[in-house]
C-alpha positions as CSV (number, residue, x, y, z in Angstrom):
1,X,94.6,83.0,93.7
2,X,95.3,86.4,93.5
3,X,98.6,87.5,91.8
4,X,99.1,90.3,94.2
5,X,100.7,90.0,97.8
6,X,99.4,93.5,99.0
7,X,97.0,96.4,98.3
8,X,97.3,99.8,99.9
9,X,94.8,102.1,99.9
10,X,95.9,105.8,100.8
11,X,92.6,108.0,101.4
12,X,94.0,111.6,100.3
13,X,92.2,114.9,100.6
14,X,93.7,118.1,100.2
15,X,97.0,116.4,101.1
16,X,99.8,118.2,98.3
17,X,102.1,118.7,101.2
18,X,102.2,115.9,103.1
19,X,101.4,112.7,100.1
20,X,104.7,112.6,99.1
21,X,106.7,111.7,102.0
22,X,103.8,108.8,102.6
23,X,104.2,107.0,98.9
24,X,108.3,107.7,99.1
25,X,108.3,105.7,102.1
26,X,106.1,103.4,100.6
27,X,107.5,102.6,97.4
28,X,110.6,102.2,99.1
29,X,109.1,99.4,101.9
30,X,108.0,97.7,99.0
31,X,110.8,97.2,96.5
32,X,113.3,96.7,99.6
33,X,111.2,93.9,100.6
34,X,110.3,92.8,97.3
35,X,105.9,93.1,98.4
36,X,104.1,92.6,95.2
37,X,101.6,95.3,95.3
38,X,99.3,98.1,94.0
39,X,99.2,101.1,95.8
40,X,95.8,102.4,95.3
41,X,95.6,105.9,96.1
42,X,91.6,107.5,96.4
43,X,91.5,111.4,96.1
44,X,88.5,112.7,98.0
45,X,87.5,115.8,95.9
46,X,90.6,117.6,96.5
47,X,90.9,121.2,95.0
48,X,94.6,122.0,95.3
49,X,97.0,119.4,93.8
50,X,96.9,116.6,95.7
51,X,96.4,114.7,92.5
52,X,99.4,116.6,90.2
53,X,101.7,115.4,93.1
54,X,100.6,112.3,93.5
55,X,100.8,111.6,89.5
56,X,104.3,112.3,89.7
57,X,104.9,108.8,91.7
58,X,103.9,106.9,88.8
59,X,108.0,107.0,87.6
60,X,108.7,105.2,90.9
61,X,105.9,102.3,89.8
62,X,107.2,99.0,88.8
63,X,105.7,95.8,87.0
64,X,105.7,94.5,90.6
65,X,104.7,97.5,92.9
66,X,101.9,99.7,90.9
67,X,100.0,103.0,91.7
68,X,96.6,103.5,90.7
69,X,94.7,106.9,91.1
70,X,91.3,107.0,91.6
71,X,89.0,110.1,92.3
72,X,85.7,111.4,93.9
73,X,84.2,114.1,91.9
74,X,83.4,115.7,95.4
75,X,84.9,115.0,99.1
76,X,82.6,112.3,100.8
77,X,84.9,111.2,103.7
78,X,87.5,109.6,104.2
79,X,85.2,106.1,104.8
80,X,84.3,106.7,101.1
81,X,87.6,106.6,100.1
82,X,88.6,103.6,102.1
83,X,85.8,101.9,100.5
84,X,86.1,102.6,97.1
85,X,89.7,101.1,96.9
86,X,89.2,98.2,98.9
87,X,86.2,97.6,96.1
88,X,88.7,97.4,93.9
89,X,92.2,95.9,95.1
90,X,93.3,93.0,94.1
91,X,95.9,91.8,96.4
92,X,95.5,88.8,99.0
93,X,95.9,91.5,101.9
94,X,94.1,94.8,101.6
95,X,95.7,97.1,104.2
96,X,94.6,101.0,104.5
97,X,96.8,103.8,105.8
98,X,96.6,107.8,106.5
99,X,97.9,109.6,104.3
100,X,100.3,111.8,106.7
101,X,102.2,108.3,107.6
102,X,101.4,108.3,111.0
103,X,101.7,105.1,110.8
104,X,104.3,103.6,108.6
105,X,103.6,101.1,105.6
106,X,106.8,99.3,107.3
107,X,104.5,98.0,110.5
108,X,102.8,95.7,108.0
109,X,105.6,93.7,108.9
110,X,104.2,93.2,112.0
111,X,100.9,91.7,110.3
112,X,102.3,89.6,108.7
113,X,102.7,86.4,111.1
114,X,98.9,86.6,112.1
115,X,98.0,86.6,108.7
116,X,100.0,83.2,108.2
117,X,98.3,82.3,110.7
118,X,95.1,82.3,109.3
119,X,93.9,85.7,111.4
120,X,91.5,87.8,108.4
121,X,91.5,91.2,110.1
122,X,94.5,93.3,111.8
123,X,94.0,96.0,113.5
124,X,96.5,98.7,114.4
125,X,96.8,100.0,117.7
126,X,98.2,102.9,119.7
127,X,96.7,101.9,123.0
128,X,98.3,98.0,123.6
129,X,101.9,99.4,123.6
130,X,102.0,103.7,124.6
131,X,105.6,103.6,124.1
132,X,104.9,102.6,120.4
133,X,103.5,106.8,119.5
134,X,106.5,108.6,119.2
135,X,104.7,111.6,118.9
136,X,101.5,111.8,121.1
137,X,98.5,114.3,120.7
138,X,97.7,117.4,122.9
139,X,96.2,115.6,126.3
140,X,93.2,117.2,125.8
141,X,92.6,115.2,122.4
142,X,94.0,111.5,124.2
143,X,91.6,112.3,126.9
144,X,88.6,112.7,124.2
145,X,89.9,109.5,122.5
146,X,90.2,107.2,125.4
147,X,86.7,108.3,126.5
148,X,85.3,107.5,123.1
149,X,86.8,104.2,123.0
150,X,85.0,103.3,126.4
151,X,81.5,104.4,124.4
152,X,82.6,102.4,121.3
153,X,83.7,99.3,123.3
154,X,80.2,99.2,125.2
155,X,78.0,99.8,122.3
156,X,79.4,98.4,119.3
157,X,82.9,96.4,119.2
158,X,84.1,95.0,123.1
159,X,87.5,94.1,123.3
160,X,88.9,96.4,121.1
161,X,91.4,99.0,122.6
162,X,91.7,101.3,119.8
163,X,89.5,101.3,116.7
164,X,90.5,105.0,115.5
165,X,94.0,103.9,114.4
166,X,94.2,104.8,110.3
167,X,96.3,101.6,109.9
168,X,93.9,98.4,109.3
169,X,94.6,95.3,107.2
170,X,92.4,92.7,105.5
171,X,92.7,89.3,104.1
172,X,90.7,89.5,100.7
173,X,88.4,87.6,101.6
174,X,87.1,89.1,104.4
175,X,87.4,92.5,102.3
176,X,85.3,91.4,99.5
177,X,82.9,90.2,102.2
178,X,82.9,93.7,104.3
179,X,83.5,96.6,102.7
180,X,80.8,95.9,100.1
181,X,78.4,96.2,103.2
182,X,79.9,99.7,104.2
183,X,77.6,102.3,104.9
184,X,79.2,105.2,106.5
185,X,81.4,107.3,104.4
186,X,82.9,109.3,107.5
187,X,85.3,108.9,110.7
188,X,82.5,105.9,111.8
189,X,83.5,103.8,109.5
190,X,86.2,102.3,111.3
191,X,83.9,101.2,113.6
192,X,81.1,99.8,110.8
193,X,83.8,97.7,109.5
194,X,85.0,96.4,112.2
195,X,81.6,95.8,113.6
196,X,80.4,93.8,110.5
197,X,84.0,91.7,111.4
198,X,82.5,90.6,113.7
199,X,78.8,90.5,112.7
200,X,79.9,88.3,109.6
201,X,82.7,86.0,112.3
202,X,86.2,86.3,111.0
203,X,88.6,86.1,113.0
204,X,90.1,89.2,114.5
205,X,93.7,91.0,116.3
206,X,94.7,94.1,117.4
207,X,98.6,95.2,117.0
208,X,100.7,97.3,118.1
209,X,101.8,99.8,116.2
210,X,104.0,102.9,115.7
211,X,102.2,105.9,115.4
212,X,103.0,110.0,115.0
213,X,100.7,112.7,115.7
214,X,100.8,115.1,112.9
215,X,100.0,118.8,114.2
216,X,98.7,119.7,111.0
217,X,95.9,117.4,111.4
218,X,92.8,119.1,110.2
219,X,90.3,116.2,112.5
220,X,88.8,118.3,114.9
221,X,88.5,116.1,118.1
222,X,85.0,117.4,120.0
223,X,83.4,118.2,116.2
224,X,84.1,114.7,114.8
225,X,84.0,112.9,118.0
226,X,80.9,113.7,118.6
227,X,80.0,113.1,114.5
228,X,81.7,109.4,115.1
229,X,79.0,108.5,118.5
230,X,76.2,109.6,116.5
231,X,77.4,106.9,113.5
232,X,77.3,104.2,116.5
233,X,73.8,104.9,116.4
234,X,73.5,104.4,113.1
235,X,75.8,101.4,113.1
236,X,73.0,99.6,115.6
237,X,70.2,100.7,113.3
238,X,71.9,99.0,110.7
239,X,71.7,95.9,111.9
240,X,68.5,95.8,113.2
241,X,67.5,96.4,109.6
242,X,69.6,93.7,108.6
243,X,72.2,95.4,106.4
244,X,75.1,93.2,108.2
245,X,72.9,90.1,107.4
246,X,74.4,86.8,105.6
247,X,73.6,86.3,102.1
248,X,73.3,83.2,100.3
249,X,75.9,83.8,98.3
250,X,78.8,84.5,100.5
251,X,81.9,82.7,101.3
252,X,82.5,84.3,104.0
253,X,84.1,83.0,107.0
254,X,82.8,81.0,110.2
């Protein structure tokens, strides 16, 4: 059994001025509710000093709440990122978040009763409860996202109201089983995952969430929209290939 109760992977790139309140908030969710944890945060090839502020959280670690830094020698994406933590954590639940908190570490709260309840994927949503985004995006970006949800829900995961939130969680088993099988290092890798979710059958639920639009945000909707539909392709070549396929080996679940 794994000694952890929680791993949290924060993708940063280029982050220096908005880190800080993230792991604040986050260190401070953990020891109030006493999470054992590792907070595993992945720097993406940053080149201002995203790392030198991120290194200065290691006074607020603990024997029971950690932080580990990792780093990419050059930016690969934020899928990258994701995946090289998950490979990695150690806790029973392996949860990613963004790093501008648009989503709070605190909503894993909400996970928590699925998770009891033998559910091995959570997935955080914007789009079951609207009143949960206290700060929505400029109309002309919720209109791009809503229609790219339609495409995603036809061709790759049905049922599935908003696969673009940055807040996803994962029992460890169904981590160790999925992210190894990760292929796209970009904004489709949401999707991937939650495609070979259901590929490989665990069991899955969408949450509600609260969620903040940060201004700042340097995703460019039309540019990485259109990027994300071209990786649905690829997600469908994928399979057909057989890159989702079972192995022998796995335990994973049925």
């Amino acid at each position: 059994m794994n000694r952890l109760e929680l791993s949290v992977i924060v993708p940063v790139y280029n982050e220096e001025k908005r880190v800080s309140k993230t792991l604040k908030e986050a260190f401070a969710y953990l020891k109030a509710k006493r999470i054992t944890a590792e907070v595993i945060v992945v720097d993406d090839g940053s080149s201002d000093k995203t790392v030198e502020v991120v290194g200065r959280f290691k006074k607020m670690a603990t024997p029971k709440q950690t932080l580990k830094i990792l780093k990419h020698t050059i930016n690969k994406g934020k899928g990258a990122a994701v995946k090289t933590g998950a490979l990695t954590a150690k806790g029973n639940i392996v949860l990613y978040m963004d790093a501008d908190n648009a989503t709070p570490l605190s909503e894993y709260e909400k996970f928590k009763p699925a998770f009891k309840n033998n559910v091995d994927v959570i997935v955080g949503s914007r789009a079951i409860d609207r009143k949960q985004v206290k700060v929505h995006q400029p109309l002309y970006r919720e209109i791009i996202g809503r229609i790219g949800n339609i495409i995603i829900q036809l061709l790759v995961v049905p049922g599935i109201s908003d696969t673009q939130c940055g807040f996803k969680a994962f029992t460890h088993n169904a981590a160790k089983t999925i992210f190894p099988l990760q292929t796209i290092e970009r904004f489709g890798f949401d999707v991937e995952l939650l495609y070979i979710a259901r590929k490989r059958r665990f069991s899955m639920l969408e949450t509600s969430v609260i969620w903040r639009d940060d201004p700042n945000t340097r995703v460019n909707a039309l540019r990485d929209s259109i990027r994300t539909f071209t990786e649905l392709f690829i997600i469908r070549w994928n399979d057909l290939k057989g890159l989702y396929r079972s192995r022998e080996s796995d335990t994973s679940g049925s």
